[in-house]
C-alpha positions, 0 to 999 in steps of 0.5 A: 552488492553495495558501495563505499561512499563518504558522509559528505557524498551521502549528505548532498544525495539526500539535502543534508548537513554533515555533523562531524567528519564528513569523509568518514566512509560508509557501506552499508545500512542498518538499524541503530542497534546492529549497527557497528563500523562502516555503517549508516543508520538513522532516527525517524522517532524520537523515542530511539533518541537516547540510544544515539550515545550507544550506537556503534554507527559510523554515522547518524541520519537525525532531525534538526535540533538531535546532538550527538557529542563526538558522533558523525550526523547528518542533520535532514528534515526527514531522516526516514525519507533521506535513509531510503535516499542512502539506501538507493545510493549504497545499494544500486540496482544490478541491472542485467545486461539486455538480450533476449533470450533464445528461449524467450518467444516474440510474436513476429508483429510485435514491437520491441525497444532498445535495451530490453531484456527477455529472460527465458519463458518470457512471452509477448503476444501479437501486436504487442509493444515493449519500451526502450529498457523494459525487463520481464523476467522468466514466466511472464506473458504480456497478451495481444496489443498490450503495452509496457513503457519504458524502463518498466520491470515485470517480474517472474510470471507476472501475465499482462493481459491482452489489450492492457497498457503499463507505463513508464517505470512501473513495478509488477512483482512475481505473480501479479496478474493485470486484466483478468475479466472482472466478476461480472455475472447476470442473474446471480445465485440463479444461471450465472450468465457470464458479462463478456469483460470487454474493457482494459486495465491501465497503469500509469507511469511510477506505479508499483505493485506487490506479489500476487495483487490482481487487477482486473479488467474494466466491463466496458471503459477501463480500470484506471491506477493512476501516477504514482500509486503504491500497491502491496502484495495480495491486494484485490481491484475489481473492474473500473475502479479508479485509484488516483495519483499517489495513493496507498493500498496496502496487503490484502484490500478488496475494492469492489468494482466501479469505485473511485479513490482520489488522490493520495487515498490511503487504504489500512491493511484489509479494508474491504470498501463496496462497490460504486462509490466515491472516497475523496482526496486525502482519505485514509481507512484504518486497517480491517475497516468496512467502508460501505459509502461514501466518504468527503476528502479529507476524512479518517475512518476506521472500523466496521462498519466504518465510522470517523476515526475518533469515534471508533477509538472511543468505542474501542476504548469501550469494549474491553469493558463490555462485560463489566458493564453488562452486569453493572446494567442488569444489577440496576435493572434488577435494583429498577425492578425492585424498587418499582415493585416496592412503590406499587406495593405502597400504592396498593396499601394506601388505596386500601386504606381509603377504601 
């Protein structure tokens, strides 16, 4: 469900300055070229600019400096960042009323705030301790002595394991499991003697995690996602990795256990990084990269195995001539040779000639 809200009331929510009538109304939004009557679009990218004279769109989130004769424009420093803004205000979120489910099952120990809603096939462990407003929906299984924080929302069959602890207002989409055991075998590739995982996980406040992500529990200590992480969907974390504050995983990463990110790390789609090192603050790894050590703050790496940005481009920009260059080599190896037969023949008719 969406509402109805004047231009005017849309500017002050996300900082900008109405261009135009400022009580025009709008209920939706979308892309510049769907866009028709009623709705609110934007441009984040200045190669959309010329499409803003053919856009049908009530009204136009751009950047200072965009014009647009007899259009309605909201003029803010991030047109991307305020179009998330406007969808939160036109698209509220339907809370369900709270209640717990006669079908949902309370341990009789456990701890459980004001506000909650338990959906049916809900679980919650001995012990444990649910926030004022959490949400869990049907299917999820939160263990012994676990912890969710306030206003947290757990989606269908999300399974918090025992012990674990999830902040305030954290986000866990369907299927996401926190504190499965580590992959901690001694003696691999011969008995496979299983290393009891005897640690947790714990998720600070403002996280959210995608569909079907596992994050497992630490061996001994903790693993640690700090404030403010984003995490995609099928996203794999091993034990006593530490993500710091407001970074960024994206789909299908592996990090192997004991390593630790700093803040605002950005991880490309299917980066695989090894255990036991260190990424620094502001790192970001292209996507399908393999980092294999290491890696000082501030730092692009991309490929595998990783190497600075800038370098794996020119080896990318090499390969697709690779062919090419192969025969271009073994002509003039082939031109070498000769040329080196040629010279010994020369030499072998002068030194017989002196003989």
């Amino acid at each position: 469900m969406t509402v109805r809200k004047r231009l005017k009331e849309i500017a002050r929510h996300v900082g900008g300055a109405v261009v135009g009538d400022p009580d025009v109304f709008v209920s939706n939004v979308r892309g510049i070229d769907e866009a028709g009557e009623g709705d609110l679009t934007f441009i984040a990218n200045p190669k959309y600019k010329d499409r803003l004279e053919t856009t049908r769109a009530s009204a136009i989130l751009v950047s200072p400096g965009v014009t647009g004769p007899g259009k309605n424009l909201i003029i803010t420093d991030d047109p991307y960042s305020a179009m998330a803004m406007a969808l939160a205000l036109l698209y509220p979120d339907e809370a369900p009323p709270p209640g717990i489910s006669t079908e949902a099952f309370v341990e009789p120990d456990a701890k459980i705030g004001d506000d909650v809603t338990l959906y049916p096939g809900v679980y919650i462990g001995r012990r444990a301790r649910i926030g004022r407003g959490v949400r869990l929906y049907p299917g999820v299984v939160v263990g012994d002595d676990a912890s969710v924080g306030d206003g947290s929302i757990l989606y269908p069959n999300v399974v918090v394991y025992k012990n674990c602890a999830i902040g305030k207002r954290v986000i866990l989409h369907a299927g996401v499991v926190v504190g499965a055991d580590g992959f901690g075998f001694a003696n691999p590739g011969a008995d496979n003697r299983k290393v009891p995982q005897v640690g947790i996980v714990q998720i600070d406040d403002d996280v959210e995690v995608g569909a079907n992500t596992t994050i497992d529990r630490g061996t001994l200590g903790k693993t640690w996602i700090r404030k403010g992480v984003k995490i995609d969907n099928l996203v794999q974390i091993g034990h006593n990795v530490v993500i710091g504050e407001n970074s960024i995983i994206v789909a299908q990463v592996g990090i192997s256990g004991s390593t630790k990110l700093g803040e605002s790390v950005i991880l490309g789609g299917q980066a695989g990084v090894v255990g036991h090192i260190t990424l620094g603050d502001h790192v970001m790894v292209g996507a399908q990269s393999g980092v294999h050590e290491s890696v000082p703050p501030n730092r692009i790496v991309s490929g595998s195995p990783h190497m600075p940005h800038r370098t794996w481009l020119r080896v990318q920009a090499c390969t697709e001539h690779l062919p090419e260059m192969r025969k271009a080599v073994n002509s003039l190896l082939k031109r070498v040779g000769a040329l080196e037969e040629a010279a010994r023949g020369t030499t072998d008719s002068t030194e017989t000639e002196k003989e």
